[in-house]
MIDOSE-1310 file (N, C-alpha, C; in nm, 2 decimals, decimal comma, always signed):
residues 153
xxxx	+7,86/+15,13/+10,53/+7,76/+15,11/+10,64/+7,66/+15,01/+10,60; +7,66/+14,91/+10,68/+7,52/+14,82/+10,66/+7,41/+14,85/+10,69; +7,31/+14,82/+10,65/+7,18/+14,90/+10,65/+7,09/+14,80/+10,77; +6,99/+14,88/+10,85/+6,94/+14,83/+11,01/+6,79/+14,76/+10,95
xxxx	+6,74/+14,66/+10,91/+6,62/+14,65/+10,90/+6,52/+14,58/+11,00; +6,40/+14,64/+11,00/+6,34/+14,67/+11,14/+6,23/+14,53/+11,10; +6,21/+14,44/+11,18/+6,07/+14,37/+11,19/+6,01/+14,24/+11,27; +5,91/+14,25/+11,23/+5,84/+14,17/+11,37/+5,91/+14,07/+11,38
xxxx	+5,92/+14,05/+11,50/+6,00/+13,88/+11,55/+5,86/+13,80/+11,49; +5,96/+13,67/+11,51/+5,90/+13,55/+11,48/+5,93/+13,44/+11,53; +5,87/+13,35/+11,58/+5,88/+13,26/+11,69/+6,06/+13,15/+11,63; +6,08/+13,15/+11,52/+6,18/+13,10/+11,43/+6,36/+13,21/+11,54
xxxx	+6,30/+13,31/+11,61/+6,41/+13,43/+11,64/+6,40/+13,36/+11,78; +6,32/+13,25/+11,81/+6,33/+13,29/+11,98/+6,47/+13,25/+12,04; +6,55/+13,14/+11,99/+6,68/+13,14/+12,07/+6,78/+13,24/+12,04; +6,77/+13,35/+11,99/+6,83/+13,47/+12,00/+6,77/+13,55/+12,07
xxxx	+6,63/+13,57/+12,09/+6,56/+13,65/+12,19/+6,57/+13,61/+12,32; +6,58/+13,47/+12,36/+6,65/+13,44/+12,48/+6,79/+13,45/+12,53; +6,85/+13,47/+12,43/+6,99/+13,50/+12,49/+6,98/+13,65/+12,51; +6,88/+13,77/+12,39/+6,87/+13,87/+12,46/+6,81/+13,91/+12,60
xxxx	+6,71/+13,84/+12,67/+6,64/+13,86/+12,77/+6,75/+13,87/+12,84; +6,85/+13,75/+12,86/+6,96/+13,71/+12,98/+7,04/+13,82/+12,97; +7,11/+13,90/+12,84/+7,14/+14,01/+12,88/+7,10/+14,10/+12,91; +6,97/+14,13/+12,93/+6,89/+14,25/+13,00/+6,92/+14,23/+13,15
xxxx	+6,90/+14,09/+13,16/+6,88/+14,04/+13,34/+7,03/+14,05/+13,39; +7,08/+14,03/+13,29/+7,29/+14,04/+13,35/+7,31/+14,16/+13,40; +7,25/+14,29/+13,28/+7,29/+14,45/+13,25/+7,25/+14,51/+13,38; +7,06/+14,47/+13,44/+7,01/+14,52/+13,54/+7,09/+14,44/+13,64
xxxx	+7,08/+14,31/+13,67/+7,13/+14,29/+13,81/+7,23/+14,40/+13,91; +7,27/+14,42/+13,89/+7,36/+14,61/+13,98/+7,28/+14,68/+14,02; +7,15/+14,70/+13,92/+7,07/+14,78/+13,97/+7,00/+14,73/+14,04; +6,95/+14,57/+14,05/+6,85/+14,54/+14,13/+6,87/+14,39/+14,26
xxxx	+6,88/+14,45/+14,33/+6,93/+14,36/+14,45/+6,79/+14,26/+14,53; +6,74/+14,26/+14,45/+6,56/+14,18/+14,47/+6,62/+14,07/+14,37; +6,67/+14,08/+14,27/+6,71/+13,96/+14,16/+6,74/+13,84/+14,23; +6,68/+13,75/+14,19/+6,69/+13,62/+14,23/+6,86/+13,54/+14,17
xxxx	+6,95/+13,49/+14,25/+7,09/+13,47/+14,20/+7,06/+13,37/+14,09; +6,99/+13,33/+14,06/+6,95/+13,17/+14,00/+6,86/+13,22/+13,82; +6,93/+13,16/+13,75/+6,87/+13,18/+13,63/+6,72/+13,24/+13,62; +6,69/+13,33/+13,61/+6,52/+13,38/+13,58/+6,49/+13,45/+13,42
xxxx	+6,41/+13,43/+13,40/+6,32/+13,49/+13,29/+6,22/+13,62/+13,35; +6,24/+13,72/+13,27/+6,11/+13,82/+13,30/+6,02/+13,80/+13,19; +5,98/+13,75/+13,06/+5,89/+13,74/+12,95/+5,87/+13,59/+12,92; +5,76/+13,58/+12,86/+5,75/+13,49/+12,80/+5,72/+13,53/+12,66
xxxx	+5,83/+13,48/+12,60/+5,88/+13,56/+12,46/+5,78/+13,50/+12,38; +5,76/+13,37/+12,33/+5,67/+13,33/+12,29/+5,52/+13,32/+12,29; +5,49/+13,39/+12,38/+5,35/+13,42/+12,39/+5,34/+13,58/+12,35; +5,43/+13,64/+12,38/+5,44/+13,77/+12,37/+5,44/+13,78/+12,22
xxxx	+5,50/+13,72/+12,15/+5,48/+13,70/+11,96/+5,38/+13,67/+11,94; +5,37/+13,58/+11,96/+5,17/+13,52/+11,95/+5,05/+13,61/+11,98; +5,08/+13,72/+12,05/+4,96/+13,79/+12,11/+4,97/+13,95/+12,02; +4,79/+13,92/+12,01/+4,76/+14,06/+11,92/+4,80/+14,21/+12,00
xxxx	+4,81/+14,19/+12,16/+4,85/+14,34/+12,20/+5,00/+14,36/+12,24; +5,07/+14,28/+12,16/+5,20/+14,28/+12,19/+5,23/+14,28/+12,01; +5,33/+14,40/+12,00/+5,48/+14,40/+11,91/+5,58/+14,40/+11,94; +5,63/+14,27/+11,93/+5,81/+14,22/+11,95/+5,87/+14,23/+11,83
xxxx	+5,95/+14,35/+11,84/+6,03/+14,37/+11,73/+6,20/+14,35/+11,72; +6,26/+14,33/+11,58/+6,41/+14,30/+11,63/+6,49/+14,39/+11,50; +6,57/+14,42/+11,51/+6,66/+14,49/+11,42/+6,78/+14,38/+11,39; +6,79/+14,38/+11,25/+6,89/+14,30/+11,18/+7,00/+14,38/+11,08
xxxx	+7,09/+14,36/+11,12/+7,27/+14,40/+11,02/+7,30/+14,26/+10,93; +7,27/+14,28/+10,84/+7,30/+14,16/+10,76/+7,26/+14,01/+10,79; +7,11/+14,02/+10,84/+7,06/+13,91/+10,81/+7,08/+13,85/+10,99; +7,19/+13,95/+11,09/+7,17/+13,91/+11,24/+7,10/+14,00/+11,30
xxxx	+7,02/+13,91/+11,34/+6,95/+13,98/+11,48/+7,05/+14,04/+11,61; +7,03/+14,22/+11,60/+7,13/+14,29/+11,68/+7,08/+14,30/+11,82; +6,91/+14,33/+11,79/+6,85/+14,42/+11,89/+6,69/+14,38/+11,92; +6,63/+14,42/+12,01/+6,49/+14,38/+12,04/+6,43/+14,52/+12,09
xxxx	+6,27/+14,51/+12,09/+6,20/+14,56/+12,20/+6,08/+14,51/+12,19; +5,96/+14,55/+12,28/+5,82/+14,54/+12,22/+5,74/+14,65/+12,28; +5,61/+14,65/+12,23/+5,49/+14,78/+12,29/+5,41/+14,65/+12,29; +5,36/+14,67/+12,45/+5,22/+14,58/+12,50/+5,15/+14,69/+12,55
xxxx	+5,00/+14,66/+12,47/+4,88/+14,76/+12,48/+4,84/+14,66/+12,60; +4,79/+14,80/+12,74/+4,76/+14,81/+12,83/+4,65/+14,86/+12,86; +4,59/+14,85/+12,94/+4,43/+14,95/+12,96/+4,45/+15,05/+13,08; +4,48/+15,16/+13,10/+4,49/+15,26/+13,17/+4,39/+15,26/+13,32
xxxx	+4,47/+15,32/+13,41/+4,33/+15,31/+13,53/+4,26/+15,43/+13,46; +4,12/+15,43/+13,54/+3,98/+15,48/+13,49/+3,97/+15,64/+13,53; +4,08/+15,67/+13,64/+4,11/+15,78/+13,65/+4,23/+15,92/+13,55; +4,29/+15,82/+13,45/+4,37/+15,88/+13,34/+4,27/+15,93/+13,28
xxxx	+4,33/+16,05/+13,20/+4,27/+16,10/+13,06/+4,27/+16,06/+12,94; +4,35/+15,90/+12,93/+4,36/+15,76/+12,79/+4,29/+15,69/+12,88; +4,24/+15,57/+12,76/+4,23/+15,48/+12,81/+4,32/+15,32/+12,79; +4,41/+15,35/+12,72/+4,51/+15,31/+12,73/+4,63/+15,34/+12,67
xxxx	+4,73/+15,25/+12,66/+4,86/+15,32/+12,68/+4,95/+15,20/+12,66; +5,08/+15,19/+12,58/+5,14/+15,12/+12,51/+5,30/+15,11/+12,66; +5,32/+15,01/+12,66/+5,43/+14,98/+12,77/+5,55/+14,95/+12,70; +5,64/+15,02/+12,69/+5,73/+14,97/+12,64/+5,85/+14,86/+12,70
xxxx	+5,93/+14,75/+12,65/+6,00/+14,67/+12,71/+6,10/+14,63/+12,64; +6,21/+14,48/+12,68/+6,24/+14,42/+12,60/+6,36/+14,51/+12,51; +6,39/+14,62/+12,56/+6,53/+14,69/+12,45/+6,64/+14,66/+12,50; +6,70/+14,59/+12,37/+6,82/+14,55/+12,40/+6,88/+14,58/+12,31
xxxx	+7,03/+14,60/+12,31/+7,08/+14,55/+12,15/+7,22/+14,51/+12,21; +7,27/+14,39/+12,08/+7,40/+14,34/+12,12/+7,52/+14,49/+12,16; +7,58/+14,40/+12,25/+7,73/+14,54/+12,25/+7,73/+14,53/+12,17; +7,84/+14,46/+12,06/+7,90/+14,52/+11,95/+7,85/+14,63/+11,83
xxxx	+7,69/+14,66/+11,89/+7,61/+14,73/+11,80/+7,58/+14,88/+11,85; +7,61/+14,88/+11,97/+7,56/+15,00/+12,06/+7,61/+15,10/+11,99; +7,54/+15,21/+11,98/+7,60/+15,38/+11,99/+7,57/+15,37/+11,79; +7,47/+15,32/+11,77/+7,46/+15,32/+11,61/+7,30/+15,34/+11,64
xxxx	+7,25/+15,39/+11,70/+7,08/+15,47/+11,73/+7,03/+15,36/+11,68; +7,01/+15,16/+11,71/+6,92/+15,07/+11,67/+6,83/+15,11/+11,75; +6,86/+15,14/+11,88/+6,72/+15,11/+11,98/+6,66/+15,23/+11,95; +6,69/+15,37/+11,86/+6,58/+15,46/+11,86/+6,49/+15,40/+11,72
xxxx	+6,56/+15,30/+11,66/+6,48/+15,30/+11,52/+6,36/+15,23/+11,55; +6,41/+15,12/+11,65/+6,31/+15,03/+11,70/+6,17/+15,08/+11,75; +6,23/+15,22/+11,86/+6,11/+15,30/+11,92/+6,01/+15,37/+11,83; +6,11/+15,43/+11,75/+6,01/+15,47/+11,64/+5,92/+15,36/+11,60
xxxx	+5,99/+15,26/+11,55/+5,91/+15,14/+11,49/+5,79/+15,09/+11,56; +5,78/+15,12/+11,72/+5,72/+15,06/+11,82/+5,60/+15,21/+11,78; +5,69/+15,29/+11,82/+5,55/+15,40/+11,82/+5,41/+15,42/+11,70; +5,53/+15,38/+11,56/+5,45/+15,38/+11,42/+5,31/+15,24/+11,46
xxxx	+5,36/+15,14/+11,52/+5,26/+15,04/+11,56/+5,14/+15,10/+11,69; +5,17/+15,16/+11,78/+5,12/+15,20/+11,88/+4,98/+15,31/+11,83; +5,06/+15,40/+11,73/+4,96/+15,46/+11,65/+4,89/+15,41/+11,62; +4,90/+15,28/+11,49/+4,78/+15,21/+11,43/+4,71/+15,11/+11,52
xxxx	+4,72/+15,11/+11,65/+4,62/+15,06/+11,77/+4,57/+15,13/+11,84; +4,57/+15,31/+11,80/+4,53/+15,41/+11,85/+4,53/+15,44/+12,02; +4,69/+15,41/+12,02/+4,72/+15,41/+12,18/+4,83/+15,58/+12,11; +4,80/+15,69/+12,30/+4,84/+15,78/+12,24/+4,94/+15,83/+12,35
xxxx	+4,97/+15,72/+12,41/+5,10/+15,71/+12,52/+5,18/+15,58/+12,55; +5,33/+15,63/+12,57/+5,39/+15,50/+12,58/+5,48/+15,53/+12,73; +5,51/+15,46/+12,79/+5,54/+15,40/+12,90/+5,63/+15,31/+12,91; +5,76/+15,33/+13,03/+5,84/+15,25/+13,04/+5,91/+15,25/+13,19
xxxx	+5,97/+15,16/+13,18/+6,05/+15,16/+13,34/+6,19/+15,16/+13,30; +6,28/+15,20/+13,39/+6,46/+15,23/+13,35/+6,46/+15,26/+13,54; +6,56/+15,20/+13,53/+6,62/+15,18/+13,68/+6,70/+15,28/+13,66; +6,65/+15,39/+13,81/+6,76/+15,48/+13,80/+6,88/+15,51/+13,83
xxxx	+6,95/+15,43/+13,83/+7,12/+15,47/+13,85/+7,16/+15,43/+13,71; +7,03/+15,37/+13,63/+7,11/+15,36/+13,47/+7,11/+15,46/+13,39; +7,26/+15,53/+13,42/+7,22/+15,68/+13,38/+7,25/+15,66/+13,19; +7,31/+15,56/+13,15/+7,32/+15,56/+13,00/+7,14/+15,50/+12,94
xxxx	+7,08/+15,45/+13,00/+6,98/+15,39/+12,95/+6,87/+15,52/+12,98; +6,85/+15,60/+13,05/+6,83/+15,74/+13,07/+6,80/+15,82/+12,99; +6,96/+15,83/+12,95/+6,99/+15,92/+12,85/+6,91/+15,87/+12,74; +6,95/+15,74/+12,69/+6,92/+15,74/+12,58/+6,74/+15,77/+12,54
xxxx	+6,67/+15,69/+12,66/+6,51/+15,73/+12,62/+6,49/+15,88/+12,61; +6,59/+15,95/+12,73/+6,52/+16,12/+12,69/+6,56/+16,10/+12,52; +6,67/+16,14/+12,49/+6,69/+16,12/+12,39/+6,60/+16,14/+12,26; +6,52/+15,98/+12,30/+6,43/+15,94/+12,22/+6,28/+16,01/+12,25
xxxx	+6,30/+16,16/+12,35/+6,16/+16,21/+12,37/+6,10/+16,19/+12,49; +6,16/+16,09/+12,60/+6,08/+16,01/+12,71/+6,13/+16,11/+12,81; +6,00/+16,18/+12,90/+6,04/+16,26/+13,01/+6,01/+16,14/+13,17; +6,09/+16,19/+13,24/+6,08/+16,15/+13,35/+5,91/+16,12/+13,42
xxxx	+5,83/+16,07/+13,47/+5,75/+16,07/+13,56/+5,70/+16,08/+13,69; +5,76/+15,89/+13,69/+5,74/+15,86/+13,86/+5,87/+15,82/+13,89; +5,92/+15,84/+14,03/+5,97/+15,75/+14,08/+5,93/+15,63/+14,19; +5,97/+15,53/+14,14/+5,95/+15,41/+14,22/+6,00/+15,36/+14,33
xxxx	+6,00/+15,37/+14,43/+6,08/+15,38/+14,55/+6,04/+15,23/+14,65; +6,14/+15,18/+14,72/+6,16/+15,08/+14,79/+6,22/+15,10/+14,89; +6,20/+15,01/+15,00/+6,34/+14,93/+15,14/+6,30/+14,85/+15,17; +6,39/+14,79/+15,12/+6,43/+14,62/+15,24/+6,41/+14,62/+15,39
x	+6,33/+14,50/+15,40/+6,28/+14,54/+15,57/+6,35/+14,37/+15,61
């Protein structure tokens, strides 16, 4: 077994982190019929490295980068009981890697960071008919909250 080592991207990772974003945007398209047909970006990976309230992390198998995620510290509305709260994003990992728990090491990894910025909740979105991506956050401790609801008019 190859061993998973966890750590901060670095602007040197970003044409691997762009080809991960595209597979995020491939995986959701099914779920999201708002998606523009035409190549889009949802981050700007590079700034998101660069910035103190963002950890972009990546998991590596021998020296390749498998997987991503990040925690962007947020400021909570003034009506919560935090005042802020860590968003989580950006999980991916290559197929060939799946079903080897990278993306829970990463969360953990995300949360160990979230701690030492004394944020004491994390947050995320997952499209619901993605019942594997689901699974796997409960999984990792994530209970349901809101649902997000839409129609096309």
């Amino acid at each position: 077994m190859h061993s998973i080592h966890i750590r901060k991207a670095t602007l040197t990772d970003l044409p691997q982190l762009l080809e991960f974003e595209q597979g995020i945007i491939t995986a959701e398209r099914p779920y999201d019929p708002t998606l523009k047909e035409e190549k889009i970006h949802y981050y700007n990976i590079e700034k998101m490295i660069s910035s103190p309230e963002v950890e972009v992390l990546v998991a590596e198998i021998d020296s390749r980068i498998v997987s991503s995620g990040y925690a962007r510290i947020e400021t909570a509305k003034p009506y919560l009981n935090h005042q802020n709260y860590a968003y989580l994003g950006f999980m991916f990992t290559h197929p060939d890697q799946r079903g080897k728990e990278i993306n829970s090491k990463i969360i953990e990894s995300l949360k160990s960071w979230c701690h030492s910025q004394n944020t004491t909740e994390l947050r995320l979105d997952v499209y619901n008919d993605n019942i594997a991506a689901i699974k796997a956050y409960e999984k990792a401790g994530f209970k349901k909250h809101l649902i997000n609801m839409r129609i096309g008019l």
